[in-house]
MARKE-768035 format. One record per residue (C-alpha): z, y, x; residue in one letter; residue number from 1. Coordinates in Angstrom, 2 decimals. Layout:
% residues N
- Z / Y / X / resn / resi
- Z / Y / X / a / NUM .
...
% end
This chain:
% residues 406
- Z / Y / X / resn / resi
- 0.00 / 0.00 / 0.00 / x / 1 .
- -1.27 / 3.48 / 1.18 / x / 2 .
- 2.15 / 6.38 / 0.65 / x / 3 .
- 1.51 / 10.11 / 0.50 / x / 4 .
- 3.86 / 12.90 / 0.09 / x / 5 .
- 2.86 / 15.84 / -1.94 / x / 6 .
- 4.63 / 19.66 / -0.15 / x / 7 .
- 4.86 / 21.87 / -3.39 / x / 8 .
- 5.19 / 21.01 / -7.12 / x / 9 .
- 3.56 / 24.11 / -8.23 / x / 10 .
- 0.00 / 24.18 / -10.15 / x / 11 .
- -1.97 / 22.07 / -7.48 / x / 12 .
- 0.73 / 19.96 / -6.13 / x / 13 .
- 1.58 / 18.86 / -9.94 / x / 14 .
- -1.93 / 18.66 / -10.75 / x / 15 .
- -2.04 / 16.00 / -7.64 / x / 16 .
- 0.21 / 14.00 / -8.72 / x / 17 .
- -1.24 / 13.94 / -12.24 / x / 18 .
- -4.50 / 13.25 / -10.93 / x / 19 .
- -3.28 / 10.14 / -9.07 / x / 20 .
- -1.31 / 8.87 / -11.15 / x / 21 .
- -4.17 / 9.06 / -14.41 / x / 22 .
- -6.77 / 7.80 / -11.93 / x / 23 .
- -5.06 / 5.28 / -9.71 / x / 24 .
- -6.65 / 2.03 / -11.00 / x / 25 .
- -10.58 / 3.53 / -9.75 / x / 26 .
- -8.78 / 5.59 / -6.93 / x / 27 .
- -7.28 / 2.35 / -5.55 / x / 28 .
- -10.49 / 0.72 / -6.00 / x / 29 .
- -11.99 / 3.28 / -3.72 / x / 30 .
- -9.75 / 3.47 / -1.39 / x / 31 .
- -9.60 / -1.10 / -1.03 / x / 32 .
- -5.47 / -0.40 / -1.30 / x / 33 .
- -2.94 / 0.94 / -3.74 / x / 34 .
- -2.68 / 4.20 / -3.16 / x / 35 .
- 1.10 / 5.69 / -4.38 / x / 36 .
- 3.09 / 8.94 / -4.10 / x / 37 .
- 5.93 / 8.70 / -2.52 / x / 38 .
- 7.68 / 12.19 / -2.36 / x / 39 .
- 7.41 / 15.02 / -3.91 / x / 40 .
- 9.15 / 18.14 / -1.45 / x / 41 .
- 10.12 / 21.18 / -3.40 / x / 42 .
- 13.44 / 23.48 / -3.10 / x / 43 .
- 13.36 / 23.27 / -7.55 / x / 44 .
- 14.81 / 20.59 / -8.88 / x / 45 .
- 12.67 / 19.10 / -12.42 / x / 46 .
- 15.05 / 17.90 / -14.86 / x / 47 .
- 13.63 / 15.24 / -17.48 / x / 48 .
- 10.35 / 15.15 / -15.30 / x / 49 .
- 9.34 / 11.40 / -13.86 / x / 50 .
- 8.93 / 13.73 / -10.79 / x / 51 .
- 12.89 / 13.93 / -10.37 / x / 52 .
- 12.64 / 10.02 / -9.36 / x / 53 .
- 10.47 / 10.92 / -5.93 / x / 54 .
- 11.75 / 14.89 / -5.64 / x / 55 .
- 13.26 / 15.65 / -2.01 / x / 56 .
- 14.38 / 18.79 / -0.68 / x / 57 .
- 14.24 / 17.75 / 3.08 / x / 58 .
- 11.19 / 18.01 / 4.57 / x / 59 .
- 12.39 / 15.88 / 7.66 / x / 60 .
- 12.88 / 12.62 / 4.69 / x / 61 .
- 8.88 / 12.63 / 4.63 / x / 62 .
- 8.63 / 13.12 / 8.55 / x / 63 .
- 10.92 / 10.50 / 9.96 / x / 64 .
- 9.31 / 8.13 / 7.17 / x / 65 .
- 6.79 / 5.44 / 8.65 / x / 66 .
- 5.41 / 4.36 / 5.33 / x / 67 .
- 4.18 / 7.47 / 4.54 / x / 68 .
- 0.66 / 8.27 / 5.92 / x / 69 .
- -0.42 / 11.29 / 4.29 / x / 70 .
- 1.07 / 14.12 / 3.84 / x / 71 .
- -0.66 / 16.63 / 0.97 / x / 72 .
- 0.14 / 20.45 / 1.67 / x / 73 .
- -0.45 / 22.38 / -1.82 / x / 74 .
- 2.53 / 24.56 / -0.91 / x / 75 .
- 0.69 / 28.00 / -0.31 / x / 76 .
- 1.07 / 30.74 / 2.39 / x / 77 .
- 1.37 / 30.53 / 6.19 / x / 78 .
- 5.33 / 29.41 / 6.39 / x / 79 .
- 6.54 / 27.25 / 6.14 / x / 80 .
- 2.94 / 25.29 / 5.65 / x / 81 .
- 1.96 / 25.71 / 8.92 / x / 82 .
- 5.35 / 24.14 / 10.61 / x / 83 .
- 5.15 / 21.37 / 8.02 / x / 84 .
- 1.38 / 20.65 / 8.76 / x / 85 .
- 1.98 / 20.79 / 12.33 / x / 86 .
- 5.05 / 18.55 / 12.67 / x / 87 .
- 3.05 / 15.94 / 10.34 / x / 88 .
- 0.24 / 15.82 / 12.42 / x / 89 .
- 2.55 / 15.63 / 15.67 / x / 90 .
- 3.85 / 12.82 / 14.33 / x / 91 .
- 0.92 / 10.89 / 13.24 / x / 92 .
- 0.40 / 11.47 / 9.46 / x / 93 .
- -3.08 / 13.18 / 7.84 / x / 94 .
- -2.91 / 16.08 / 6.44 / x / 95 .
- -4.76 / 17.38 / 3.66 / x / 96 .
- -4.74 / 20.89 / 1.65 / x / 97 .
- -5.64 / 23.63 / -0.38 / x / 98 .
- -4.19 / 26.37 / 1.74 / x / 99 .
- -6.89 / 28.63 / 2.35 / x / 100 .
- -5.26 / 31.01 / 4.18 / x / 101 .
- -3.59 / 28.77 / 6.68 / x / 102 .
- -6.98 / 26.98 / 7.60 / x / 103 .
- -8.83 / 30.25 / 7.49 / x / 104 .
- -5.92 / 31.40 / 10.15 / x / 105 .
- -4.72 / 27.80 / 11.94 / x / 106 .
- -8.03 / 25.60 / 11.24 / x / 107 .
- -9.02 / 24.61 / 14.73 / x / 108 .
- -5.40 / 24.04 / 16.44 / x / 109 .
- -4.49 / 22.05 / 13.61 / x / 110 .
- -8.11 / 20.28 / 14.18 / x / 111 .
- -7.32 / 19.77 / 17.53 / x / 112 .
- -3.94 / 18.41 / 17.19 / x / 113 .
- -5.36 / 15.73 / 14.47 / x / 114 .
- -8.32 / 14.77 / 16.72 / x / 115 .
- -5.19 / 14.47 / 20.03 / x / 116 .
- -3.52 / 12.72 / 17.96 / x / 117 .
- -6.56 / 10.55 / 16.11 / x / 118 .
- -5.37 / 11.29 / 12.99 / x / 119 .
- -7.55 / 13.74 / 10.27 / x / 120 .
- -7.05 / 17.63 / 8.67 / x / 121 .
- -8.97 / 17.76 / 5.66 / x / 122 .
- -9.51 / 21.16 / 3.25 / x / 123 .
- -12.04 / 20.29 / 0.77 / x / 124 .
- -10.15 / 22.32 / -1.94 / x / 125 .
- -9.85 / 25.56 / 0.20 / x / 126 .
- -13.13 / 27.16 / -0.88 / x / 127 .
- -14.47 / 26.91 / -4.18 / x / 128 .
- -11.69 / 24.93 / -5.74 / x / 129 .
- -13.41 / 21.45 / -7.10 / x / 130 .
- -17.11 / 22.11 / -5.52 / x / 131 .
- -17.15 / 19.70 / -2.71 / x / 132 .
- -18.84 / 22.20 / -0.21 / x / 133 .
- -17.42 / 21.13 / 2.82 / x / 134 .
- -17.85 / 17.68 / 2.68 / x / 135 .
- -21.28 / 18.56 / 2.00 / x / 136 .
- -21.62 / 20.78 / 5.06 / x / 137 .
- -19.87 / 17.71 / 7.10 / x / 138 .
- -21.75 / 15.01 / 6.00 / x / 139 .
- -25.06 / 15.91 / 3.69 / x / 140 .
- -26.31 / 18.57 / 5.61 / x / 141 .
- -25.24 / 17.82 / 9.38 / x / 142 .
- -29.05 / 17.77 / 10.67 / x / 143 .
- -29.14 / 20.63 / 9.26 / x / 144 .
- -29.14 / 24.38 / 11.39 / x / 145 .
- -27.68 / 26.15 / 8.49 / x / 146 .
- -29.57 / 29.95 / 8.66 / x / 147 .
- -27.30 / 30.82 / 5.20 / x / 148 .
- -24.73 / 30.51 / 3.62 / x / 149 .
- -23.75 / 32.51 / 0.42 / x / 150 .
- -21.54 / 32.58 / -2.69 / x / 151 .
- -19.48 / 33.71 / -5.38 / x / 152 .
- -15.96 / 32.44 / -4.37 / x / 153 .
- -13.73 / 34.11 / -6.23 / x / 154 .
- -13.23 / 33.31 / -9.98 / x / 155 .
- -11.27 / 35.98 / -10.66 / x / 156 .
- -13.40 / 38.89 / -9.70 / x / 157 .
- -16.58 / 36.94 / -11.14 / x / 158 .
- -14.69 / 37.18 / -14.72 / x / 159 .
- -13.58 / 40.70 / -14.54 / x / 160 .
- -17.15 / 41.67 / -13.22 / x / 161 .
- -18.64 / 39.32 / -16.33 / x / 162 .
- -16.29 / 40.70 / -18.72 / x / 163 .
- -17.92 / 44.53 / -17.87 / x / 164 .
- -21.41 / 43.75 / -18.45 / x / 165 .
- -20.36 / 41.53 / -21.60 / x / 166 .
- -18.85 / 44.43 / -23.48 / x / 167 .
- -18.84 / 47.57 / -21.51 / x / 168 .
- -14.64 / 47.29 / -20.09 / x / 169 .
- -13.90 / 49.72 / -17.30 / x / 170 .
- -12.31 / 47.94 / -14.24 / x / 171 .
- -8.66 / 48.14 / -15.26 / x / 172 .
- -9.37 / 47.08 / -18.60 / x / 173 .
- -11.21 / 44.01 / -17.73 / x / 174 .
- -8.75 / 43.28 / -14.89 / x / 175 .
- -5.66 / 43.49 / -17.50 / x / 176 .
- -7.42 / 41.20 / -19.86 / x / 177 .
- -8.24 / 38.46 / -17.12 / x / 178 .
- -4.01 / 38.71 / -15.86 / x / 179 .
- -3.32 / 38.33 / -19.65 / x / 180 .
- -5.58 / 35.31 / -19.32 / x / 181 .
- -4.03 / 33.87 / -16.30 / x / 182 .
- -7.07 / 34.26 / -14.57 / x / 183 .
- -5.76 / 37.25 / -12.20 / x / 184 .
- -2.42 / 36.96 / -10.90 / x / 185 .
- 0.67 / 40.25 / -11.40 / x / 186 .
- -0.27 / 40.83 / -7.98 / x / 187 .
- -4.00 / 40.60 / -8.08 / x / 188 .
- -4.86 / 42.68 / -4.38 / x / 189 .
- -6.21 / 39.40 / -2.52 / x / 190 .
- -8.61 / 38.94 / -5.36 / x / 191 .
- -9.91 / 42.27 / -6.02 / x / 192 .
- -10.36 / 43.58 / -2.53 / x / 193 .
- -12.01 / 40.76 / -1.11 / x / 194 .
- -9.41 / 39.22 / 1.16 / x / 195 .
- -9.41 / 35.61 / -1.07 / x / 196 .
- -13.41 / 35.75 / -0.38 / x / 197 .
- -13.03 / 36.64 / 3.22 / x / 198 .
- -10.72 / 33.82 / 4.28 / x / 199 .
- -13.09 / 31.47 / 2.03 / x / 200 .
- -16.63 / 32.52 / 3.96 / x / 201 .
- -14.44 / 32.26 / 7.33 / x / 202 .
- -13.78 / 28.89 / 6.34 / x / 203 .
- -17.23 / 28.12 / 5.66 / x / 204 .
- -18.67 / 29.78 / 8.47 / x / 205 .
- -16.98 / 28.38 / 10.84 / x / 206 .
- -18.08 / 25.13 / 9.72 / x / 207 .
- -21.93 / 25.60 / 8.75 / x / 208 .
- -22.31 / 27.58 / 12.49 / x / 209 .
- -19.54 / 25.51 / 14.67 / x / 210 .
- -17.49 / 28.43 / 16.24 / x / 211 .
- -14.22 / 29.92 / 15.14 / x / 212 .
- -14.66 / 33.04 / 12.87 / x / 213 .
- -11.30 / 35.00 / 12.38 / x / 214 .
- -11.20 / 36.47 / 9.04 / x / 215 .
- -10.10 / 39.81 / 10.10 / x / 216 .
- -13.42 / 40.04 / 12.42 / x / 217 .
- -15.06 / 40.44 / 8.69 / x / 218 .
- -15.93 / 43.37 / 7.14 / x / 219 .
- -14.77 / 43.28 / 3.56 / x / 220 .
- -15.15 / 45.18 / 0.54 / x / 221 .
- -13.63 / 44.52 / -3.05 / x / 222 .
- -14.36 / 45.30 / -6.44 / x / 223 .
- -11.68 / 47.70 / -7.52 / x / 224 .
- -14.18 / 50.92 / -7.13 / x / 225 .
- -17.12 / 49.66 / -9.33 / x / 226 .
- -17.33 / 51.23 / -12.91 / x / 227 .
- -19.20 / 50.35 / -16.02 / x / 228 .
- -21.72 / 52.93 / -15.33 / x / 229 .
- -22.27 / 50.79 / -12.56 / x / 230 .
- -22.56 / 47.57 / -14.56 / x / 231 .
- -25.39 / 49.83 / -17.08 / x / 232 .
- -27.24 / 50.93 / -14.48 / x / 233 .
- -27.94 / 47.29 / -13.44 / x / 234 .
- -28.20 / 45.92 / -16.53 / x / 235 .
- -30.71 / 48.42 / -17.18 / x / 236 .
- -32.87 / 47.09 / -14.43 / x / 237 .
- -32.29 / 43.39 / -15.43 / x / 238 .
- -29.45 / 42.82 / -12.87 / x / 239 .
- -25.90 / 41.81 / -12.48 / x / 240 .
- -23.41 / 42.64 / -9.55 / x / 241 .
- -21.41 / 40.02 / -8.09 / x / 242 .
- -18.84 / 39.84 / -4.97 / x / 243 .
- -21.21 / 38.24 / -2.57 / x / 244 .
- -19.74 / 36.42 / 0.53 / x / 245 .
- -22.31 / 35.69 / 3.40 / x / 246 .
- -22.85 / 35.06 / 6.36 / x / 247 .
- -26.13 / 34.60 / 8.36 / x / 248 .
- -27.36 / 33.03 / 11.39 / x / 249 .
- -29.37 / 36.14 / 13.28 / x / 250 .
- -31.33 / 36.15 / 16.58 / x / 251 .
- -29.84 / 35.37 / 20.32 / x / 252 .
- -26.77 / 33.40 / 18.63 / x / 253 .
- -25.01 / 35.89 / 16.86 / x / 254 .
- -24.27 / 35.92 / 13.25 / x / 255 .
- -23.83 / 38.76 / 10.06 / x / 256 .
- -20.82 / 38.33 / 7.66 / x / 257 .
- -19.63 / 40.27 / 5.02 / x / 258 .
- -17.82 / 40.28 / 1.85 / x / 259 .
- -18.94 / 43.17 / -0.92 / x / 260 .
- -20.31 / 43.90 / -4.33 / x / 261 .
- -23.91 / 42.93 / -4.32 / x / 262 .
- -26.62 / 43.66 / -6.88 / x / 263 .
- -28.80 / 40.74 / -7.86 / x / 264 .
- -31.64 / 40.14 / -9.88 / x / 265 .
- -32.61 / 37.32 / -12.45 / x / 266 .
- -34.38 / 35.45 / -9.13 / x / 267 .
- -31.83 / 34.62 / -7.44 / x / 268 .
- -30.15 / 31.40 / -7.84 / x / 269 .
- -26.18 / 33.00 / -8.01 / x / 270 .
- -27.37 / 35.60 / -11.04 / x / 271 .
- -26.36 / 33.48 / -13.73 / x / 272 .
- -23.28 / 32.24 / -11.91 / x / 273 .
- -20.73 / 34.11 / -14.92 / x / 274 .
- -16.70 / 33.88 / -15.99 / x / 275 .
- -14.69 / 32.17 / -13.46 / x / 276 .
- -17.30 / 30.00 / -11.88 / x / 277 .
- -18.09 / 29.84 / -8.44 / x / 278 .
- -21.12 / 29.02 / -6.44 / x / 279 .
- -22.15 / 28.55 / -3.27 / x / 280 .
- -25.86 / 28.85 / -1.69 / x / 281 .
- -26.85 / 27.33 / 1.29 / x / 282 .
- -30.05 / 27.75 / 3.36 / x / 283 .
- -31.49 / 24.93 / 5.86 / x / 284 .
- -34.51 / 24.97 / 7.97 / x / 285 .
- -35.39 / 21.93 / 7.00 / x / 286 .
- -33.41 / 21.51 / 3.62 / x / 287 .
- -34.40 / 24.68 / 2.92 / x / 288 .
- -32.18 / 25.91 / -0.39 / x / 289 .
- -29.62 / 24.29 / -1.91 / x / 290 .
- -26.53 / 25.27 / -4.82 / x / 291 .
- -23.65 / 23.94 / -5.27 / x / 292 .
- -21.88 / 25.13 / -8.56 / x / 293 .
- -18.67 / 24.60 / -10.36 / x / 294 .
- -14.83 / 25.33 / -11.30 / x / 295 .
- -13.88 / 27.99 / -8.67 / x / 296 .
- -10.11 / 27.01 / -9.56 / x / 297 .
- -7.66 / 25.61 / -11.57 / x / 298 .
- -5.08 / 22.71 / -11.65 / x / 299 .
- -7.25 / 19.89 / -12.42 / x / 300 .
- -10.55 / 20.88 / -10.34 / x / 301 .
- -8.61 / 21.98 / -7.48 / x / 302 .
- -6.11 / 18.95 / -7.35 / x / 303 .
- -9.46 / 16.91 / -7.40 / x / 304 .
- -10.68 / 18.04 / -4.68 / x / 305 .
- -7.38 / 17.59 / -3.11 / x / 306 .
- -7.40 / 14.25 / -4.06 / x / 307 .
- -10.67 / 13.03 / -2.81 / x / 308 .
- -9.36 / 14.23 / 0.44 / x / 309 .
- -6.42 / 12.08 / 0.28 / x / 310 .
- -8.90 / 9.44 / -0.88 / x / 311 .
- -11.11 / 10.00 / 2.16 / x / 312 .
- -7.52 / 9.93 / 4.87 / x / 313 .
- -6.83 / 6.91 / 3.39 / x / 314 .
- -10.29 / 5.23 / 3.71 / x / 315 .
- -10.41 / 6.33 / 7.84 / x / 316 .
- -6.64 / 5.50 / 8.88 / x / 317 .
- -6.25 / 6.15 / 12.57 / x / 318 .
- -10.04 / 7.45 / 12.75 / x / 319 .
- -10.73 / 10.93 / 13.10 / x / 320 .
- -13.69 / 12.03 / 11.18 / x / 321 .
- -15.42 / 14.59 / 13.34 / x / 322 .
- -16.39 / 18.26 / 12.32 / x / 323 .
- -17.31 / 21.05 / 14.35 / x / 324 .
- -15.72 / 23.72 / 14.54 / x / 325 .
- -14.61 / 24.71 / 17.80 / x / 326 .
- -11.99 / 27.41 / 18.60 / x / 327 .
- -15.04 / 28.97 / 20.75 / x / 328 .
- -15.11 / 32.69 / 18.73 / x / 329 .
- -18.18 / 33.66 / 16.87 / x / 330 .
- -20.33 / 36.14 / 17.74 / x / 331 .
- -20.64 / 38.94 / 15.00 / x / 332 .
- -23.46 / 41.96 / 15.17 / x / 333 .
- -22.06 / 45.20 / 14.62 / x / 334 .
- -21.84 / 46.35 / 10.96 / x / 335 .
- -24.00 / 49.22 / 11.60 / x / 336 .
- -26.83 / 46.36 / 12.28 / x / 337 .
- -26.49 / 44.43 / 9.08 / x / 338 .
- -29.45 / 45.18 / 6.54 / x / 339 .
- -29.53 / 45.77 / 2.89 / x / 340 .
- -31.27 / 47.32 / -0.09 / x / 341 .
- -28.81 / 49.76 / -1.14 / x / 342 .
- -28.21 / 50.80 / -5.37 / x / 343 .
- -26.68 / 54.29 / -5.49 / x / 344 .
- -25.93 / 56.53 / -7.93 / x / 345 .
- -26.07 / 60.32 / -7.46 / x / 346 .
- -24.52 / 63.26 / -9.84 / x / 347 .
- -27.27 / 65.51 / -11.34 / x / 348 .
- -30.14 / 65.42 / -12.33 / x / 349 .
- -33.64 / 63.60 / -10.96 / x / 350 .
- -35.84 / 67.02 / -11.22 / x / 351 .
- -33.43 / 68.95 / -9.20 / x / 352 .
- -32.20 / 66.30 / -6.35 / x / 353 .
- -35.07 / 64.17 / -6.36 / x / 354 .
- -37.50 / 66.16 / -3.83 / x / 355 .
- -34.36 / 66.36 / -1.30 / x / 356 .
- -33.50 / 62.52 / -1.88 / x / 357 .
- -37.39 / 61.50 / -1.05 / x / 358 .
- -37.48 / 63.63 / 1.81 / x / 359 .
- -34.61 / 61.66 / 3.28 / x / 360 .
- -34.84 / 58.35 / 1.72 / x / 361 .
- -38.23 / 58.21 / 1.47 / x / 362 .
- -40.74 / 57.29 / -1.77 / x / 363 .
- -37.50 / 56.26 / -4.38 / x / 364 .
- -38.48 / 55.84 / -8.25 / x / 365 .
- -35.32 / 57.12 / -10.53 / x / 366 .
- -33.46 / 55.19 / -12.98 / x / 367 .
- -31.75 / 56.98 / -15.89 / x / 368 .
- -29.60 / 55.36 / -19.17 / x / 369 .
- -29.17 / 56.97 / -22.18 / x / 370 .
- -26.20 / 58.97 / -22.23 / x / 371 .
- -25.79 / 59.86 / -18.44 / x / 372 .
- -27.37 / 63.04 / -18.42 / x / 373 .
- -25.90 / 64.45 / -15.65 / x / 374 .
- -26.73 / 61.60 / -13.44 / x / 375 .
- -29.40 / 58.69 / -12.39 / x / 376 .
- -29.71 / 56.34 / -9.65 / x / 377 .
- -31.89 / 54.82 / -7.28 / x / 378 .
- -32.78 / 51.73 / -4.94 / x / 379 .
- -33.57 / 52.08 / -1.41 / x / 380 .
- -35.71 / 50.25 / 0.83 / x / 381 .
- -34.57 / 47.75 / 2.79 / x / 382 .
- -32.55 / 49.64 / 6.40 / x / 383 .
- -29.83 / 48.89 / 8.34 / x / 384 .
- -26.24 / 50.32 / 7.29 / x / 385 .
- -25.68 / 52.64 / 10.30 / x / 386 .
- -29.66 / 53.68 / 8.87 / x / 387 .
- -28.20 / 54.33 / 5.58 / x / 388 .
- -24.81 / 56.19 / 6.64 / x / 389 .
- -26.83 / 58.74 / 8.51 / x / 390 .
- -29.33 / 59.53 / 5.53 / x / 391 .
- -26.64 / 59.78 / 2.89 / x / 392 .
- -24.77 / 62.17 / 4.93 / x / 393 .
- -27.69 / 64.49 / 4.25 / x / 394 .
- -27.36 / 64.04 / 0.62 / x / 395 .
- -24.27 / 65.79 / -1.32 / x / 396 .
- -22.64 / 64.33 / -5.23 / x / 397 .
- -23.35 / 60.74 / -4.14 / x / 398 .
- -21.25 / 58.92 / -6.76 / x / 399 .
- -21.31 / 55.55 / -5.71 / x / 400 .
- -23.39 / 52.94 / -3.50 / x / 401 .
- -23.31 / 49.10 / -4.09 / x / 402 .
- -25.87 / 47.07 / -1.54 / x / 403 .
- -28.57 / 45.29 / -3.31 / x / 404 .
- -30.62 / 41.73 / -3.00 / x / 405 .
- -33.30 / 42.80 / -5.37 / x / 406 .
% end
């Protein structure tokens, strides 16, 4: 018989142990052994839940225990995760988790350690909750040179941005509405400005390119300034905006991340991606393009994940299941170099700004709604952002700029 212990009773880690306890008979199956949880570690204590018969509140009960194998970190944050992961894998046991932010911050020593020590750290449910993207980038796609790879990963900005085009809500409308849904938490500043979808591409990147990508190296924007004006004007023009995360492979070995707003049209394959779904594109030279689509989050979809993780420790005991990602650090262009399309919107109106705008940005066509009178907007060509920067200095009541993919 195979024994894991789950770190955190919370939504995942209960979700877990629900999952293997409602699948075990196929999970078993899979895996050629009973597959049982031992422990559950968590400082709360679960009166009239079955989990009170496994509950623990000493982590060391899991670590000097031989039978257990696996240990399954759904406990969240850097501490004490990190310590607990580290001591596990120290001692011998596989890890797997959810904990995007300690991978996205720990990924490659705690690599290392399990390759030292021939045992396996897994993170399928760390980006894009139940799609299984990483797997897909370790297995499926390893003859592969990835040149892209793109998504919406972040449910809860994808709903509040849905929400605006569905009926018009301003930002802090939409936002209170998706907190009064559960889909935003009190504290919702990881979300909205990006930093969720920055530790998720990091992640990714790291694994579709081989190298260590800090997420602080990325340059990240969030949602919290786009309006419903915004949302109109795209509408207007057939498109949708979306919190983009990507990161490309460029010339001489050096790569272009980012995390912003993005405005899309009907053509591309993450347009339709709406509520709190997540996506994720990738691009192969060989493959060429691929999407992988699905529950961005929750207790069920994430604990799967987690689950065919434990699932695939269990199936490679003391066999280390290569990926690369070394702790070798990428190598990012500057900002300034990335290049875009860029939507922005300019206060007053088209016959008296328009001659200055096309002297500086060139031959632009206008596009006005009903209502904004006072206003209208326009797409660029395609420049670099240090390009852009320098023209719109020139131009004065610039009221907002989101890049574009159109």
């Amino acid at each position: 018989m195979i024994k894991a212990a789950v770190l955190g009773f919370g939504t995942v880690g209960s979700g877990v142990v629900e999952v293997i306890e409602r699948n075990n008979e196929i999970i078993s199956k899979r895996v050629g052994d009973d597959l049982k949880v031992k422990y559950v570690l968590d400082l709360r204590e679960f009166p009239g839940d079955p989990v009170s018969e496994i509950l623990v509140h000493d982590y060391n009960i899991i670590l000097e225990d031989p039978e257990v194998s696996i240990v399954v970190e759904t406990m969240g944050g850097m501490n004490p995760a990190y310590e607990f992961t580290k001591k596990a894998l120290l001692a011998g046991k596989s890890v797997c988790t959810s904990n995007k932010e300690l991978v996205a911050e720990h990924g490659p020593e705690l690599m290392r350690i399990a390759k030292e020590k021939n045992v396996n750290y897994l993170f399928e449910a760390s980006c894009g909750g139940g799609i299984p993207i990483i797997r897909v980038l370790n297995t499926s796609l390893t003859a592969e040179v990835i040149e892209e790879i793109s998504g919406i990963l972040n449910g809860t900005t994808n709903y509040i941005l849905t929400k605006m085009a569905a009926d018009g809500s301003e930002f802090e409308d939409a936002l209170k509405e998706a907190q009064a849904n559960g889909y935003a938490e009190r504290n919702p500043e990881a979300d909205i400005m990006g930093k969720d979808a920055c530790r998720k591409i990091a992640i990714l990147s790291s694994l579709a390119f081989g190298k260590h990508l800090s997420w602080e190296r990325i340059y990240t924007e969030g949602i919290a300034d786009i309006t419903a004006a915004d949302i109109k004007y795209a509408k207007s023009i057939g498109c949708s905006i979306k919190l983009l995360a990507t990161a490309r492979s460029m010339e001489g070995g050096r790569y272009s991340v980012m995390v912003s707003p993005v405005l899309i049209g009907p053509d591309n394959p993450l347009y339709s991606v709406n509520s709190v779904f997540n996506a994720v594109f990738v691009r192969g030279n060989m493959l060429g393009d691929s999407m992988f689509y699905g529950s961005g989050a929750g207790k069920l979809p994430t604990a799967s994940a987690v689950v065919g993780d434990v699932v695939e420790l269990a199936k490679h005991p003391n066999d280390n299941v290569m990926m690369e990602w070394s702790e070798e650090p990428m190598d990012l262009i500057d900002q300034g170099m990335a290049r875009s399309r860029f939507f922005v919107r300019v206060n007053g109106t088209a016959a008296g700004k328009l001659p200055d705008i096309q002297k500086v940005f060139g031959n632009v066509e206008t596009i006005s709604i009903p209502g904004f009178t006072d206003e209208f907007a326009f797409v660029t060509q395609e420049m670099s952002e240090q390009e852009y920067k320098e023209k719109e200095a020139k131009i004065s009541g610039i009221l907002n700029m989101i890049r574009a993919r159109i």
